[in-house]
C-alpha positions as a Python dict, from the first residue, in 0.01 Angstrom:
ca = {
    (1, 'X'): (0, 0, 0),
    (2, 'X'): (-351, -85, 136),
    (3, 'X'): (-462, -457, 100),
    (4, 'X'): (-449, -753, 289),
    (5, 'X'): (-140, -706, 572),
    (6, 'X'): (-193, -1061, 674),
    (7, 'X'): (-280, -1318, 405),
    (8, 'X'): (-518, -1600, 471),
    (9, 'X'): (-239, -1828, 379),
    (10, 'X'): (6, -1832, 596),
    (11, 'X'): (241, -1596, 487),
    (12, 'X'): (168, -1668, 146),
    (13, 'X'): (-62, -1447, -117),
    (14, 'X'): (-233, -1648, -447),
    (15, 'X'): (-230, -1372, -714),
    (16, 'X'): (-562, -1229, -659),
    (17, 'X'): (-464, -1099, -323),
    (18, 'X'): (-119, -997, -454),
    (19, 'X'): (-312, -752, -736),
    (20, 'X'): (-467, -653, -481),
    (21, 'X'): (-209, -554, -295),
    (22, 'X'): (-59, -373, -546),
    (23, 'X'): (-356, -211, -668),
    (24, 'X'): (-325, -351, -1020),
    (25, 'X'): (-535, -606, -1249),
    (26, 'X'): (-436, -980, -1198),
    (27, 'X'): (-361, -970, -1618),
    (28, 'X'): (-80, -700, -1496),
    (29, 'X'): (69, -903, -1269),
    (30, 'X'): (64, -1237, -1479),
    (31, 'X'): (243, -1035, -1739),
    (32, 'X'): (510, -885, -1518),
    (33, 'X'): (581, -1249, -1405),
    (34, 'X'): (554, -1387, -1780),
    (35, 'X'): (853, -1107, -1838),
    (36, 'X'): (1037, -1127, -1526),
    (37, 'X'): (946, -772, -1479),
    (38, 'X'): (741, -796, -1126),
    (39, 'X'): (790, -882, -787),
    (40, 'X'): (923, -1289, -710),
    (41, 'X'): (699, -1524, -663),
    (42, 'X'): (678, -1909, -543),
    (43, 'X'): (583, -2211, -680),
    (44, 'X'): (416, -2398, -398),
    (45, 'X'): (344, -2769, -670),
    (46, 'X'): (165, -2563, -954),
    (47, 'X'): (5, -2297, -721),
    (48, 'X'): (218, -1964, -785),
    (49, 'X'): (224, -1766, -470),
    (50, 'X'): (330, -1399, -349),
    (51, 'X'): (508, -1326, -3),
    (52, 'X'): (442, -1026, 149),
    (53, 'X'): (823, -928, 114),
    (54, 'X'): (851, -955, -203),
    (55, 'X'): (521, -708, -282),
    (56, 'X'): (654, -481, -35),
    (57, 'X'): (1035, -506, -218),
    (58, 'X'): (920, -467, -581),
    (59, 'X'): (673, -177, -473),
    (60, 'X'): (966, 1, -327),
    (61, 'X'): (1214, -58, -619),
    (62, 'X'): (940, 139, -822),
    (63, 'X'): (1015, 437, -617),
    (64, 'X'): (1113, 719, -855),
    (65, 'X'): (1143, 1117, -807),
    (66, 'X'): (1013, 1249, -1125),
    (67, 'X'): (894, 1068, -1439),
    (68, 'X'): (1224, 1098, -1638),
    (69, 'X'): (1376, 851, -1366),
    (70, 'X'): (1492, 541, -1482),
    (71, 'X'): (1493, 369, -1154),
    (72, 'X'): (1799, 211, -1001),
    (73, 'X'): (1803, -9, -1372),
    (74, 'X'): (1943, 268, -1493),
}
């Protein structure tokens, strides 16, 4: 994925950088974490935060070989 490799918070992405990470609108990614659908996140008080990791983990589990693919949900 291109984006920031090293955040500017010590290890730790706010959601703006994650997005852009992923290469997806930060509405996208507050609805994937509203429906448990995206990648984990932290709670750091009431600042939600990304790890690298985790991007990196739920990027990969979106892997799929053709479009009928359910993924390893399946």
């Amino acid at each position: 994925m291109n984006g920031p490799t090293t955040p500017a918070t010590g290890g730790l992405m706010t959601p703006q950088e994650a997005a852009a990470w992923l290469q997806v609108a930060r509405g996208t990614l507050d609805k994937w974490r509203c429906h448990g659908t995206g990648p984990a996140f932290v709670y750091m008080g009431r600042h939600i935060r990304y790890r690298l990791a985790d991007l990196e983990a739920h990027a990969a589990s979106q892997t799929r070989r053709h479009t009928r693919d359910e993924g390893p949900e399946a």
